[in-house]
C-alpha positions as a Python dict, from the first residue, in 0.01 Angstrom:
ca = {
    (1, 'X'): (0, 0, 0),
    (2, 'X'): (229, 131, -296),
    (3, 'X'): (365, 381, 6),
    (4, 'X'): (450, 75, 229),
    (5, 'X'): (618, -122, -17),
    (6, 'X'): (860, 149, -120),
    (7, 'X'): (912, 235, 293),
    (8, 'X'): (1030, -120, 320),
    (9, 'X'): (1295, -187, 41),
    (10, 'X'): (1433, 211, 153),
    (11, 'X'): (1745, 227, 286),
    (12, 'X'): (1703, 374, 548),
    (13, 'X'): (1407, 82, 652),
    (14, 'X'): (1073, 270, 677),
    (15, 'X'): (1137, 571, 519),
    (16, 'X'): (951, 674, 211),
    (17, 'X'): (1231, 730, -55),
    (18, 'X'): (1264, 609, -457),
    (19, 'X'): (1666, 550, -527),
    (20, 'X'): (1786, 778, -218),
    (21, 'X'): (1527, 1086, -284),
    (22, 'X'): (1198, 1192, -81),
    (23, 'X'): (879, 1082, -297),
    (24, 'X'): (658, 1375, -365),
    (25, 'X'): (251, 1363, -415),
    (26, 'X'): (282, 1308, -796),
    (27, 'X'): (509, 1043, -789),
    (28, 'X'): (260, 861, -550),
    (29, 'X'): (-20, 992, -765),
    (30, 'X'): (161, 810, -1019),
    (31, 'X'): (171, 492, -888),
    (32, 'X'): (-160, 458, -748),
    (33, 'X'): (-326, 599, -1078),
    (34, 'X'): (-532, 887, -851),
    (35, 'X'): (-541, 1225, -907),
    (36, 'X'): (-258, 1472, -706),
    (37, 'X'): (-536, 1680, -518),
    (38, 'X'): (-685, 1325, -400),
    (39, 'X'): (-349, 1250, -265),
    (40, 'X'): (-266, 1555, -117),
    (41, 'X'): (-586, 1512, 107),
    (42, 'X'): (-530, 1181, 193),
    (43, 'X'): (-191, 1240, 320),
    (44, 'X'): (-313, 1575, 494),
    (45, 'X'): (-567, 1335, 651),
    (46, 'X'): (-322, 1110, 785),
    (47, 'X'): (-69, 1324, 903),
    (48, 'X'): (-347, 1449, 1125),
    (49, 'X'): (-394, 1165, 1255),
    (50, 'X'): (-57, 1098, 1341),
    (51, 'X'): (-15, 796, 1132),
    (52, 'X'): (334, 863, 1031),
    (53, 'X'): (603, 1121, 1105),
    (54, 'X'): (856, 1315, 907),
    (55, 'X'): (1221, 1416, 959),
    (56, 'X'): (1398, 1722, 964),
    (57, 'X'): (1495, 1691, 611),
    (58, 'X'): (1111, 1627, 504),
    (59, 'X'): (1134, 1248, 489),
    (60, 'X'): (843, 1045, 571),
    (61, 'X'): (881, 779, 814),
    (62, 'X'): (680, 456, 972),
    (63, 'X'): (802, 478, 1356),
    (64, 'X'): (615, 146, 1357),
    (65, 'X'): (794, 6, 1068),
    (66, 'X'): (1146, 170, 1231),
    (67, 'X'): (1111, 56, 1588),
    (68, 'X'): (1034, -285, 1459),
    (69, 'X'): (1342, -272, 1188),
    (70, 'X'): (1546, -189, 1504),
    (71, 'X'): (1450, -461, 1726),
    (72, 'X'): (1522, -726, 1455),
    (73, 'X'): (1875, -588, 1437),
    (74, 'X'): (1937, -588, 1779),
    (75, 'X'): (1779, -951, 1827),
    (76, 'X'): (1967, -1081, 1504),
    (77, 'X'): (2318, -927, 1676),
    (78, 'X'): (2217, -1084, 1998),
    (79, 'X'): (2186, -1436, 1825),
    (80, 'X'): (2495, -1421, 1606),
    (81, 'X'): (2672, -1327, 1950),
    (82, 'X'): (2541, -1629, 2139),
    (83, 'X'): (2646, -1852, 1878),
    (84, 'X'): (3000, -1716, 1823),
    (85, 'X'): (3015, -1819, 2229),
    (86, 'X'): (2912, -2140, 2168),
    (87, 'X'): (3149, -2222, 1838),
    (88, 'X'): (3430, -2089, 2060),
    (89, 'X'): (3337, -2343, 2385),
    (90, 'X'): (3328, -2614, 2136),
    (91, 'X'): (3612, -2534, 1983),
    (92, 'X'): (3809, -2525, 2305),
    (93, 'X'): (3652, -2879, 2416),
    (94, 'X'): (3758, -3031, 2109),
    (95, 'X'): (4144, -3033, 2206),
    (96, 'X'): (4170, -3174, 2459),
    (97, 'X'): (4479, -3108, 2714),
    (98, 'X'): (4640, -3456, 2703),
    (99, 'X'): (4649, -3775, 2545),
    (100, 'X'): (4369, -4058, 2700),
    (101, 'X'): (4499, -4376, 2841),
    (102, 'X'): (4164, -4573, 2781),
    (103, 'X'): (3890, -4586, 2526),
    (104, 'X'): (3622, -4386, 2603),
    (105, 'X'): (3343, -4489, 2762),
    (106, 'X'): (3039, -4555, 2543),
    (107, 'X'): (2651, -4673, 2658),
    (108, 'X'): (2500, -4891, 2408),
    (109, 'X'): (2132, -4896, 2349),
    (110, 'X'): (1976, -5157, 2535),
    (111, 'X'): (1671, -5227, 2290),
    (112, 'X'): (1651, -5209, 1925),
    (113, 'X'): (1385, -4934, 1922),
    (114, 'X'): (1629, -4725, 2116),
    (115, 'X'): (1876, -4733, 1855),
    (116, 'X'): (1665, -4664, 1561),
    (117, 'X'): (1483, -4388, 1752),
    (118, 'X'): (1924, -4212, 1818),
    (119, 'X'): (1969, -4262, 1439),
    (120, 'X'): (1656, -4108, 1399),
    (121, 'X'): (1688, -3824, 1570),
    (122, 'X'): (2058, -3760, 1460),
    (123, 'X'): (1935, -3758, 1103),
    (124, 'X'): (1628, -3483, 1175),
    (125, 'X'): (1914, -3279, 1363),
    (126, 'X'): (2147, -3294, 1105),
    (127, 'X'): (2010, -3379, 793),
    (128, 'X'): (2284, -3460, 521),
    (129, 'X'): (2223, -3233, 174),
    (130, 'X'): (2025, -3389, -81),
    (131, 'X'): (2265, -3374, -365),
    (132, 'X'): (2115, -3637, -615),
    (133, 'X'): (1784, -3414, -687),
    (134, 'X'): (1888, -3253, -1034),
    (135, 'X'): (1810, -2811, -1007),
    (136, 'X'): (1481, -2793, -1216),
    (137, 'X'): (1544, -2624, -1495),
    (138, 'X'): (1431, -2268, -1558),
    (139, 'X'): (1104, -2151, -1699),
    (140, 'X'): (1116, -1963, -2014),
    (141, 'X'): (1040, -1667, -2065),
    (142, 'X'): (718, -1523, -2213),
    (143, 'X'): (702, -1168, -2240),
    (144, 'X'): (1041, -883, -2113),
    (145, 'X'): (895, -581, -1966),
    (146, 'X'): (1108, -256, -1993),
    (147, 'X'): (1241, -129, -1681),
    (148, 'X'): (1429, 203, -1560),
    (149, 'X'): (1831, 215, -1649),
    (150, 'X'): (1743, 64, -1945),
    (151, 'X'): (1679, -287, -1787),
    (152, 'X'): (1425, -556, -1915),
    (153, 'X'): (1230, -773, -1633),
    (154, 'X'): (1183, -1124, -1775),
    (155, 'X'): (836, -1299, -1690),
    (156, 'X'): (831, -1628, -1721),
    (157, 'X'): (541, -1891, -1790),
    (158, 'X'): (520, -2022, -1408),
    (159, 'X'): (444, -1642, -1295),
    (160, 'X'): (178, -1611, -1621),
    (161, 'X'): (21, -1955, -1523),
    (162, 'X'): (49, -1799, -1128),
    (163, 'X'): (-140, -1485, -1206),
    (164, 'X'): (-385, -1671, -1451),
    (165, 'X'): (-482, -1890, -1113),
    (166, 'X'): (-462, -1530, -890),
    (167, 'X'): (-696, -1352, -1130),
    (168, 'X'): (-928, -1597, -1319),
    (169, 'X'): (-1134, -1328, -1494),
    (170, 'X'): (-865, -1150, -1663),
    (171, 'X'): (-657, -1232, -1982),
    (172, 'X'): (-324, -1207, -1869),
    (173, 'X'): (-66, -1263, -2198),
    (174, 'X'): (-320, -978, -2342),
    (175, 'X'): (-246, -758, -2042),
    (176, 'X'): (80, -792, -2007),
    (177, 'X'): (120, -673, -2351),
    (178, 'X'): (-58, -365, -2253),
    (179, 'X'): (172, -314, -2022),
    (180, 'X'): (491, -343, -2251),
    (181, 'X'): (298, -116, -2438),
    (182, 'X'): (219, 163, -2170),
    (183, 'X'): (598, 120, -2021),
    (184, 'X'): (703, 197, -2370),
    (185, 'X'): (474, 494, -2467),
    (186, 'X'): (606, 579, -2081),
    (187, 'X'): (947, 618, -2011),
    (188, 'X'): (918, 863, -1721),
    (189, 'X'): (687, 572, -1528),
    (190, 'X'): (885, 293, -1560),
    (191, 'X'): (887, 65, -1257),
    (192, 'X'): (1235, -74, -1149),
    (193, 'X'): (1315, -423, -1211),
    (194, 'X'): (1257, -515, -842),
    (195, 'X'): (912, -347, -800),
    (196, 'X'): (802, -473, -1148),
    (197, 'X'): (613, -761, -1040),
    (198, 'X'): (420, -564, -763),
    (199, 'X'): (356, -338, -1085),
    (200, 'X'): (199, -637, -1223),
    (201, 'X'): (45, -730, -1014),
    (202, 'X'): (-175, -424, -897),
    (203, 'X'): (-293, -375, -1302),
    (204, 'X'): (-416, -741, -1276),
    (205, 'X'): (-595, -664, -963),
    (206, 'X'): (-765, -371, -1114),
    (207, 'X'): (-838, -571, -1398),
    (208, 'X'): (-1054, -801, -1202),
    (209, 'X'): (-1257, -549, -972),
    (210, 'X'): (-1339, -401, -1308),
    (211, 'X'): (-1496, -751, -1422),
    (212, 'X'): (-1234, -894, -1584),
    (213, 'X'): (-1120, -909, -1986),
    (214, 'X'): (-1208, -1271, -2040),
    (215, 'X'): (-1575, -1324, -2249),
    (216, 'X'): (-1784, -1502, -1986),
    (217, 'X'): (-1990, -1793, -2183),
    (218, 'X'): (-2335, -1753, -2067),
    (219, 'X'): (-2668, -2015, -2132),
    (220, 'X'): (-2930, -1913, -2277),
    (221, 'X'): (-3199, -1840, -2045),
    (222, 'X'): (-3437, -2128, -1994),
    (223, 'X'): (-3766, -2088, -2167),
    (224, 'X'): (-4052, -2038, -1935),
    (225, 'X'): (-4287, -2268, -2075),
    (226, 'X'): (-4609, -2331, -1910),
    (227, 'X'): (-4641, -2654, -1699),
    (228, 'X'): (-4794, -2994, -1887),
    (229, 'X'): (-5061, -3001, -1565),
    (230, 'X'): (-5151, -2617, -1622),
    (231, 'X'): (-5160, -2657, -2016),
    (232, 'X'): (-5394, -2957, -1958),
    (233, 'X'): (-5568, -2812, -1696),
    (234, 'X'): (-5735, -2501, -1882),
    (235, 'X'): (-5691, -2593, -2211),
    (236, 'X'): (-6063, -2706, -2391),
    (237, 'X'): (-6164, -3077, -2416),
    (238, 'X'): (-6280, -3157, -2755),
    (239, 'X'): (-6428, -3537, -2842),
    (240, 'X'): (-6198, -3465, -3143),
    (241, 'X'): (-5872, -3488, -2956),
    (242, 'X'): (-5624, -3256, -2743),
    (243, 'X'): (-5553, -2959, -2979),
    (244, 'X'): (-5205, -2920, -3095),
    (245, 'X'): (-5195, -2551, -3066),
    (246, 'X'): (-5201, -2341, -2725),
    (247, 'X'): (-5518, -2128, -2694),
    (248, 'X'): (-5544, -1782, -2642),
    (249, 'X'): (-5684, -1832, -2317),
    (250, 'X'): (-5386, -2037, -2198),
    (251, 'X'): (-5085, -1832, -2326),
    (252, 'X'): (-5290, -1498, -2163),
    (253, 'X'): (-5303, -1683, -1774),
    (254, 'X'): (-4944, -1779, -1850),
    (255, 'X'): (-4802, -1473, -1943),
    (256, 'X'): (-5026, -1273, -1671),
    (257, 'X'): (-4903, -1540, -1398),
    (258, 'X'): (-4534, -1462, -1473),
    (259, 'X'): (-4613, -1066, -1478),
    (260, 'X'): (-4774, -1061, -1137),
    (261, 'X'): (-4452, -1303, -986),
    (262, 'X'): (-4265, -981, -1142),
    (263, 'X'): (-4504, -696, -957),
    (264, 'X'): (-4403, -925, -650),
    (265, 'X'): (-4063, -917, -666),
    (266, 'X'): (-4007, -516, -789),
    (267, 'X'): (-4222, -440, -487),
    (268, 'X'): (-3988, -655, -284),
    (269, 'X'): (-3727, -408, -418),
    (270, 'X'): (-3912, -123, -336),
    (271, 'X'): (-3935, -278, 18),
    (272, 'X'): (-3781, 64, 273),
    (273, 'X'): (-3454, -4, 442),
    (274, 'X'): (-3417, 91, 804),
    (275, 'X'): (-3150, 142, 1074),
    (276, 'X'): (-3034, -128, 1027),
    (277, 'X'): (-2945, -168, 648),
    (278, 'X'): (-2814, 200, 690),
    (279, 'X'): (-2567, 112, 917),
    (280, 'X'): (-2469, -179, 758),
    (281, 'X'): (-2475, 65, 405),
    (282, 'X'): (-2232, 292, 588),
    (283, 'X'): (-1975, -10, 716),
    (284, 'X'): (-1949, -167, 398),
    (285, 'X'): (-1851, 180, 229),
    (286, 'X'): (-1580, 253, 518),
    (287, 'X'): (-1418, -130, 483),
    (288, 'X'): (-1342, -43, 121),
    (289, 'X'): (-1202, 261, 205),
    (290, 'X'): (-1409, 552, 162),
    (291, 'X'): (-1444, 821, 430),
    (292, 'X'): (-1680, 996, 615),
    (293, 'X'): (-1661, 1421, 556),
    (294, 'X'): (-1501, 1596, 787),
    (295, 'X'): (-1804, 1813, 893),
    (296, 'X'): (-1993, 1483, 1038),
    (297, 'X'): (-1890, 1338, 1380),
    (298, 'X'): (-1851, 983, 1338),
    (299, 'X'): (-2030, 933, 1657),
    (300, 'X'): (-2350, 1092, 1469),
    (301, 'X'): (-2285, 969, 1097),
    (302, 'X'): (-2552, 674, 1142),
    (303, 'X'): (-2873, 869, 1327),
    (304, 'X'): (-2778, 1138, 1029),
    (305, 'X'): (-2780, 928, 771),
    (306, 'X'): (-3077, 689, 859),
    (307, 'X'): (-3276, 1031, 883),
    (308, 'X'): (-3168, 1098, 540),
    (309, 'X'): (-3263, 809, 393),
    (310, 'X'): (-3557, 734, 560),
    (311, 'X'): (-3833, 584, 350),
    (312, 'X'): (-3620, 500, 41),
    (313, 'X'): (-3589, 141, -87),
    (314, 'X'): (-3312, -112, 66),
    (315, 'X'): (-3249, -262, -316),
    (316, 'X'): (-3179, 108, -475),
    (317, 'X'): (-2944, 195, -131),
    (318, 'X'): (-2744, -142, -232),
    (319, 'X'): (-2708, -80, -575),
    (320, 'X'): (-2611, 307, -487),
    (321, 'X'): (-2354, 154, -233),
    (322, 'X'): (-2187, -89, -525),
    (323, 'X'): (-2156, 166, -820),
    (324, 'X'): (-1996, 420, -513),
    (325, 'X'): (-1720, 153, -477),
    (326, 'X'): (-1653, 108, -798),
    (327, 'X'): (-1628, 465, -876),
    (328, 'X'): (-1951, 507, -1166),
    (329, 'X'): (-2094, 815, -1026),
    (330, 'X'): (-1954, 1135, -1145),
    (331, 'X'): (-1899, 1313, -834),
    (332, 'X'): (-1627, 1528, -655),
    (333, 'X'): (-1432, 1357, -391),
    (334, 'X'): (-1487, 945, -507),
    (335, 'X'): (-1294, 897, -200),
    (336, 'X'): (-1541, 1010, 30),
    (337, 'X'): (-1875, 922, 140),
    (338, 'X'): (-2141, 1164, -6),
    (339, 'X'): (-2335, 1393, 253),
    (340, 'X'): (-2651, 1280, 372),
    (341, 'X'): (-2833, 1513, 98),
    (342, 'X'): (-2650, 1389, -202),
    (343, 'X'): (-2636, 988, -77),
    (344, 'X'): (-3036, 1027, -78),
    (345, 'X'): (-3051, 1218, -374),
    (346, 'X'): (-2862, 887, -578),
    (347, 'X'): (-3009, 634, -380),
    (348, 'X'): (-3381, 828, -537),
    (349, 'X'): (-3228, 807, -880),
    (350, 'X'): (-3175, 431, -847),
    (351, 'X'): (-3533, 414, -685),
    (352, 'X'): (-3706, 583, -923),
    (353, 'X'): (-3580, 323, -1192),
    (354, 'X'): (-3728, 57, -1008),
    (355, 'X'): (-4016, 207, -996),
    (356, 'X'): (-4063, 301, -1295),
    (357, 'X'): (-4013, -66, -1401),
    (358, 'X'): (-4326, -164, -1134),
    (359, 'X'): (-4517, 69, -1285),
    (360, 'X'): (-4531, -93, -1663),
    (361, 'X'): (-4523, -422, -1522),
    (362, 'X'): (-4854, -288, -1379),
    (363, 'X'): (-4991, -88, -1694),
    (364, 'X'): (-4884, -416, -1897),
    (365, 'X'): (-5107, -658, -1666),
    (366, 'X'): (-5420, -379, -1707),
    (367, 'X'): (-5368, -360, -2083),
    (368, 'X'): (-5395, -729, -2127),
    (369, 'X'): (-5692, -780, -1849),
    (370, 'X'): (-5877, -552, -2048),
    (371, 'X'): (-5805, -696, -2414),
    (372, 'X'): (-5909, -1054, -2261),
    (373, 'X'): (-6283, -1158, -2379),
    (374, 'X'): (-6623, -1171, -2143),
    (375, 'X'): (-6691, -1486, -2010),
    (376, 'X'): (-7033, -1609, -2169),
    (377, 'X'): (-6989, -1415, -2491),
    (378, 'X'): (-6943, -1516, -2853),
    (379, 'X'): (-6570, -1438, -2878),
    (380, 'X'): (-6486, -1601, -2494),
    (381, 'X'): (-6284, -1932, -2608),
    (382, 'X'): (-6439, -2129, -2305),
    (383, 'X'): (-6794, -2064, -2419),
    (384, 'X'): (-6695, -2194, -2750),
    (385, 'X'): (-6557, -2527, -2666),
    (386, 'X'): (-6828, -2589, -2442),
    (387, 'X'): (-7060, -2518, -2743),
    (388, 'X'): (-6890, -2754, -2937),
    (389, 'X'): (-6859, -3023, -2693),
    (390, 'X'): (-7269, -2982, -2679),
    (391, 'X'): (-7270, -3008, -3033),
    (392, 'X'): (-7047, -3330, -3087),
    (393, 'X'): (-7306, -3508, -2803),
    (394, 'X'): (-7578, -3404, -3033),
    (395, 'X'): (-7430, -3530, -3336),
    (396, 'X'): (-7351, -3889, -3165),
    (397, 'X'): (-7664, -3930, -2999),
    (398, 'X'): (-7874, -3845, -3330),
    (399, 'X'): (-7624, -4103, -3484),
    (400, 'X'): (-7693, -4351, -3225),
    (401, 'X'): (-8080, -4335, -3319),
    (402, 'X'): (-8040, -4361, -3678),
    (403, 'X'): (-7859, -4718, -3613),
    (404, 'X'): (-8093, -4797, -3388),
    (405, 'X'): (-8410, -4743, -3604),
    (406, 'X'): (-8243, -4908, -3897),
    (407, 'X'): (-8227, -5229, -3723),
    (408, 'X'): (-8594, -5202, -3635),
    (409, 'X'): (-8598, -5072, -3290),
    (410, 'X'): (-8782, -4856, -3091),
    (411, 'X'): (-8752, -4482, -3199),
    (412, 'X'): (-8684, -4255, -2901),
    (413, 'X'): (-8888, -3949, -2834),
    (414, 'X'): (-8794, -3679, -3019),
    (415, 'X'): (-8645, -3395, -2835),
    (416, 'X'): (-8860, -3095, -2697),
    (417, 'X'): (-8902, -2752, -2860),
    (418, 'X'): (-8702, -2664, -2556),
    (419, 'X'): (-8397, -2908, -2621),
    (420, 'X'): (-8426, -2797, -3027),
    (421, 'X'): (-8416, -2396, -2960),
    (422, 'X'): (-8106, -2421, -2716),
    (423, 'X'): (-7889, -2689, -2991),
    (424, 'X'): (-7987, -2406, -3232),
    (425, 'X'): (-7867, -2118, -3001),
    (426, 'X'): (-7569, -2301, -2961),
    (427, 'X'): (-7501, -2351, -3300),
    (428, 'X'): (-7502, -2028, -3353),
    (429, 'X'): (-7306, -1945, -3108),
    (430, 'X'): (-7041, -2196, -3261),
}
């Protein structure tokens, strides 16, 4: 793109110059911020493909970008040509050869709507200069960028609040004083005043594929409180009241309800990707630019690949594919697609983290199975508030038949040996 730009402000149009003089690789390594090497392949790669041509003198050239620059001129000559005809025929029927001896004839409109619709047009024809609109005034200036020849490129407030709409995520006053800054520790890479902006601009893209400068305000995660109807649901009835405390037994289920969710979804992750999501792998990494080696055949990139990666997970190929755009891995060659061997080998690496992460979600949900007390025992919290609810309907019957034999009824039965040795098993067990 930075190639393109400078081809079409050359003079001669389409030829890659800077101020009359052929651009070498480290000029464009330069101003695209890659290494030289990386350049030199890429333009070795397109020359092979024919993409451009070069002169005798070693000048790069667009024929595209030529061919097109040439019809324009021709069509623009052919234009000002036709009208020069048609200002001289006017001209020429504008005297005319002798002096009339009647009014012209004129047709007047016959209905109203006719008139209005002459005026009408006459004024979208010829529309008469708005001079009563006052020039808005200019915008001042916020920050002067240093330029080559010792010129300063004034940016103004409209193209800070522009840019600040373009690019949301990045702070751009802050950057635009880096900038001043690197121009000034820079001399040698100072932009000229007219390609300044497009300077600008490309460091504020950068800024926000990188994530942006600004601090993103984030919400606290909600808390992942049990349900009312679940807390209600296991927690022990007492005669006493609802207890104001979770139980162990409740905050265990909870927290062993949201671990197994978890197990689900890492062994979603860990779900294989197939032809399909290898293909689509390999598109995405070609639309932003990356390249296949030169010792695979396009034609048999996919059936390569998909063999390659057979068996490994879909989420670790995605994440693999996202941290290759962005350029994380430290590999030879960002610019390229990995060979099938090294793609699989990273796309294990992220794998292996997910799995990792399944496996002490796992271990967790064991460990906490096996800490969790016997049902029927002394220490399970069930048994116990059963026990307790036994003994409260002890307590309020014998209370019941106290009253009752104090105003001189009739005693019940007193309860069997059988009745008295499971309330006293039970109290012990309370």
């Amino acid at each position: 793109m930075e190639c393109l730009c400078l081809m079409h402000e050359a003079k001669p149009y389409g030829h890659l110059l800077l101020n009359g003089k052929p651009v070498e690789d480290g000029a464009v390594a330069r101003m695209t911020g890659v290494s030289v090497d990386e350049v030199s392949a890429l333009m070795a790669e397109l020359r092979q493909a024919g993409a451009f041509s070069v002169t005798r003198d070693g000048v790069i050239f667009s024929r595209r970008m030529t061919k097109d620059h040439a019809r324009a001129s021709k069509g623009r000559k052919a234009v000002q040509k036709r009208w020069a005809q048609v200002d001289e025929n006017t001209e020429k029927s504008s005297a005319p050869n002798r002096v009339p001896d009647r009014d012209p004839i004129t047709q007047k409109p016959e209905t109203r709507n006719q008139k209005d619709n002459t005026s009408s047009l006459r004024s979208e024809v010829c529309p008469e200069p708005d001079r009563s609109a006052p020039a808005s005034p200019p915008s001042p200036t916020a920050i002067e960028l240093p330029a080559t020849k010792d010129e300063v490129v004034r940016i103004t407030q409209a193209d800070v609040a522009e840019w600040s709409e373009a690019f949301p995520a990045v702070d751009v006053r802050q950057q635009l004083a880096s900038m001043r800054a690197w121009l000034n520790a820079n001399p040698k890479n100072r932009k000229t005043s007219t390609g300044m902006k497009r300077f600008v601009v490309s460091w504020l893209s950068r800024e926000q594929d990188r994530g942006g400068t600004r601090q993103q305000s984030r919400s606290p995660p909600p808390s992942r409180k049990p349900p009312s109807s679940f807390t209600r649901k296991h927690s022990p009835k007492s005669s006493t009241g609802p207890s104001k405390e979770p139980t162990e037994m409740t905050t265990a289920l909870t927290t062993l309800s949201t671990l197994q969710q978890q197990i689900t979804a890492t062994a979603e992750r860990l779900r294989p990707c197939g032809d399909d999501g290898v293909a689509k792998a390999l598109k995405t990494l070609q639309t932003a630019g990356l390249a296949l080696a030169s010792t695979i055949a396009p034609g048999d990139a996919q059936t390569v690949y998909a063999y390659a990666l057979s068996g490994l997970s879909h989420e670790a190929l995605t994440i693999a594919c996202k941290k290759l755009i962005r350029g994380e891995y430290n590999i030879d060659g960002k610019a390229f697609i990995p060979v099938p061997a090294e793609f699989a080998s990273i796309v294990r690496s992220e794998q292996r983290l997910i799995s990792e992460e399944h496996a002490r979600l796992k271990d967790t949900v064991a460990s906490i199975q096996l800490a969790r007390p016997e049902k029927g025992t002394a220490n399970d919290p069930e048994a116990r508030a059963r026990v307790r609810t036994i003994i409260e309907e002890f307590r309020g019957w014998h209370k019941g038949q106290k009253e009752n034999e104090a105003r001189g009824g009739t005693p019940a039965m007193p309860p069997s040996p059988e009745q008295l040795a499971m309330w006293e098993k039970d109290h012990g067990l309370a």
